[in-house]
C-alpha positions in Angstrom: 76.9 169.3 281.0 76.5 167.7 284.2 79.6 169.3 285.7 78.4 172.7 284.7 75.0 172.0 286.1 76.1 170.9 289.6 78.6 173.6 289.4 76.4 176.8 288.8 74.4 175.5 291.8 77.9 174.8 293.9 76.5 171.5 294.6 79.2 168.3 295.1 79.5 164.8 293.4 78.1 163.5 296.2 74.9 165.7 297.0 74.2 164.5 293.1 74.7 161.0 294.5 72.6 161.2 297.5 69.9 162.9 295.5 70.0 160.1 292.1 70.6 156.8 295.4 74.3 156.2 293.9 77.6 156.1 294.5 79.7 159.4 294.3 81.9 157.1 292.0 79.0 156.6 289.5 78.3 160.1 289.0 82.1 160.8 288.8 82.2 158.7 285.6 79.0 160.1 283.9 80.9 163.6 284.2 83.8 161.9 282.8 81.9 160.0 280.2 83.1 157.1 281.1 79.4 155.9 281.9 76.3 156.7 280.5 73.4 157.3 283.1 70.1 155.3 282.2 67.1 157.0 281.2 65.7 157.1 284.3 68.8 158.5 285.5 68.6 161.4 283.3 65.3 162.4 283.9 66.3 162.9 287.4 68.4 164.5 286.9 66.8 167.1 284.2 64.1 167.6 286.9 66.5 168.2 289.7 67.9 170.7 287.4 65.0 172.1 285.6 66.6 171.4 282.1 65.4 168.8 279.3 66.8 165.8 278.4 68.1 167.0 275.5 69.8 170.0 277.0 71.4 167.3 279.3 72.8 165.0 276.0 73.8 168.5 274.5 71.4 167.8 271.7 70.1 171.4 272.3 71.5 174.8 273.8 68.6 176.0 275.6 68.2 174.8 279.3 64.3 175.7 279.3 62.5 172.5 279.6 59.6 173.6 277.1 62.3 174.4 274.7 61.7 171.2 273.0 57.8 170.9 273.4 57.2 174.4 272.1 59.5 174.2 269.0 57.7 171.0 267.9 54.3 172.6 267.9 55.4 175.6 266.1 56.9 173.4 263.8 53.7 172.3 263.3 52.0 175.0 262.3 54.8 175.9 260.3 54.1 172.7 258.1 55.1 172.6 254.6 56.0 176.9 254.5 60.3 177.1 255.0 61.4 179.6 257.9 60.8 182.7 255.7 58.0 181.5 254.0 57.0 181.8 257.5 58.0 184.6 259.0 56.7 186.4 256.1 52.9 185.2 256.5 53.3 186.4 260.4 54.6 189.7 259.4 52.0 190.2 256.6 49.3 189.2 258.8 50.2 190.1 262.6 52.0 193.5 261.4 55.0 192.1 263.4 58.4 190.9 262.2 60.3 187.3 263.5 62.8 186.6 261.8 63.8 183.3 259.9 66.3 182.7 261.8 64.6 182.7 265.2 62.0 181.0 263.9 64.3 178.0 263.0 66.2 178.4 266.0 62.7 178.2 268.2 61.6 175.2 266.2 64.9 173.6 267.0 64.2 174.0 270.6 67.7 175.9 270.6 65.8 178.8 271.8 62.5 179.5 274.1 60.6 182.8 272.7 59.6 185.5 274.9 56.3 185.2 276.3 54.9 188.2 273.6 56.7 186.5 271.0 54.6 183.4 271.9 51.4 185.3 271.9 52.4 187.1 268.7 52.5 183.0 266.9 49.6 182.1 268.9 47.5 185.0 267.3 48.7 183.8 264.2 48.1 180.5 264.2 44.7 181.0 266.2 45.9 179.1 268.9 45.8 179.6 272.7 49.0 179.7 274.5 48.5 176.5 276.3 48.5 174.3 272.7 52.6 175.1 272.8 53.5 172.9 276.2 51.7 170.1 275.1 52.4 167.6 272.7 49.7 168.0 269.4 49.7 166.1 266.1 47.8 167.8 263.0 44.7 166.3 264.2 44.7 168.3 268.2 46.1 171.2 266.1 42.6 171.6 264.0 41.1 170.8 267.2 42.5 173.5 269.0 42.3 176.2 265.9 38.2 175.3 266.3 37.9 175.7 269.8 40.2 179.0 269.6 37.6 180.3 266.7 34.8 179.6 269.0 36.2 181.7 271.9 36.7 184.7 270.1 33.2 184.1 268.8 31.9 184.1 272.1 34.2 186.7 273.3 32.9 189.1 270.1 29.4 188.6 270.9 29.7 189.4 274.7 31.7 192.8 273.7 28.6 193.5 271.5 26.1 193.0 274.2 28.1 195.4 276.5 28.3 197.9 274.0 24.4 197.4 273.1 24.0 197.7 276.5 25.5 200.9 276.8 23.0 202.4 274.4 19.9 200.9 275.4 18.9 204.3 276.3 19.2 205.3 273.2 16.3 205.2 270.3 17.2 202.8 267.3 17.6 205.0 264.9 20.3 206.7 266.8 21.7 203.5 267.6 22.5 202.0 264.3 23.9 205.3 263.3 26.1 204.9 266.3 27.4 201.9 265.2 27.9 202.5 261.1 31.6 202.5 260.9 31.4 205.2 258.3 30.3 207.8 261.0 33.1 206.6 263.1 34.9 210.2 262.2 32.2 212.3 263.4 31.8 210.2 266.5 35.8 210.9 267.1 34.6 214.8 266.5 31.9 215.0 268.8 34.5 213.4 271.6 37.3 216.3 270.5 34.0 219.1 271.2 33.1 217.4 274.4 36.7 217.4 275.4 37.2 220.9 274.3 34.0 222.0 276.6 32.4 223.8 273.7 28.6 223.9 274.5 26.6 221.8 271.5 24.4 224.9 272.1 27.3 227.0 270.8 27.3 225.4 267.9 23.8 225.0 266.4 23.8 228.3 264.4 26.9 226.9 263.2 25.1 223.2 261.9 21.9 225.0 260.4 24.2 227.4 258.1 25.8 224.4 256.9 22.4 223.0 256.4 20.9 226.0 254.3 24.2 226.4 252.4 23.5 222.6 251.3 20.2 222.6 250.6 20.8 226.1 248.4 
């Protein structure tokens, strides 16, 4: 792994050397597993390289070094479900399909998900992105599920202020009417007439016959 490393970059034995304070010789024999580099060795050499340990042993096929951190935290929040169990509750909930099988492979640290498959768990699991590159036990995990909840409290309640505030001109009555989610269809109407540039004017002799005809 090594040798494939120092390759891809076209970097020698000996610009490995330099970089780890050996001897070309010594890094020979850990490319020929002859010799096994310490531990401080290896880390190094997975930050020179931008890999993980793992990837380095060949415990894992993906290079990033997350890889690892991120599959153990969505491990996690997999807890007791299996891989479909899983990917079931995300689909049932988030609308959106991951399969099993990336799920286990992500777990695994085989494989780092794309950034909006990352947000797509995180939703899930009402987490914030940043819970996934640190290490978490089932303790930090509540934690962080509480201090997510609380954001999108906050975050709800300043949307509701703005929208308030946009309507502060307009009498209470109006206002709560404005907000019923039942009249959100004749709200999407008016929109469709003001787009149109039909004057309301226009269509007042229309309104009151509908009025009469109900009231007959």
């Amino acid at each position: 792994m090594l040798k494939q490393l120092r390759e891809e970059k076209s970097l020698s034995q000996k610009d490995i050397a330099e970089y780890l304070g050996l001897t070309r010789q010594a890094v020979a024999s850990y490319e020929l597993a002859k010799r096994e580099p310490d531990y401080d060795v290896l880390k190094k050499l997975a930050d020179y390289f931008g890999v993980s340990v793992d990837y380095l042993l060949g415990r894992v096929k993906c290079k990033d070094v997350n890889a690892i951190t991120v599959g153990r935290n969505i491990d996690l929040i997999r807890g007791n479900m299996t891989y479909k169990e899983m990917s079931e509750s995300i689909s049932k909930k988030m609308g959106t399909i991951i399969f099993p099988e990336m799920l286990e492979l992500y777990a695994r640290g085989e494989r780092m998900p794309f950034s909006a498959t990352l947000k797509i768990i995180a939703k899930y699991a009402g987490v914030r992105e940043s819970f996934f590159y640190t290490h978490n036990t089932l303790l930090t995990y509540e934690k962080e599920k509480e201090l997510y909840k609380r954001g999108e409290e906050v975050n709800a309640n300043h949307a509701n202020k703005d929208a308030k505030g946009e309507f502060s001109h307009i009498d209470e009555e109006l206002r709560k009417w404005i907000f019923k989610e039942s009249n959100l269809e004749y709200l999407k109407l008016a929109k469709s007439i003001q787009e149109s540039g039909i004057p309301v004017s226009a269509l007042e002799p229309l309104i009151k016959t509908f009025k009469n005809n109900k009231q007959n």
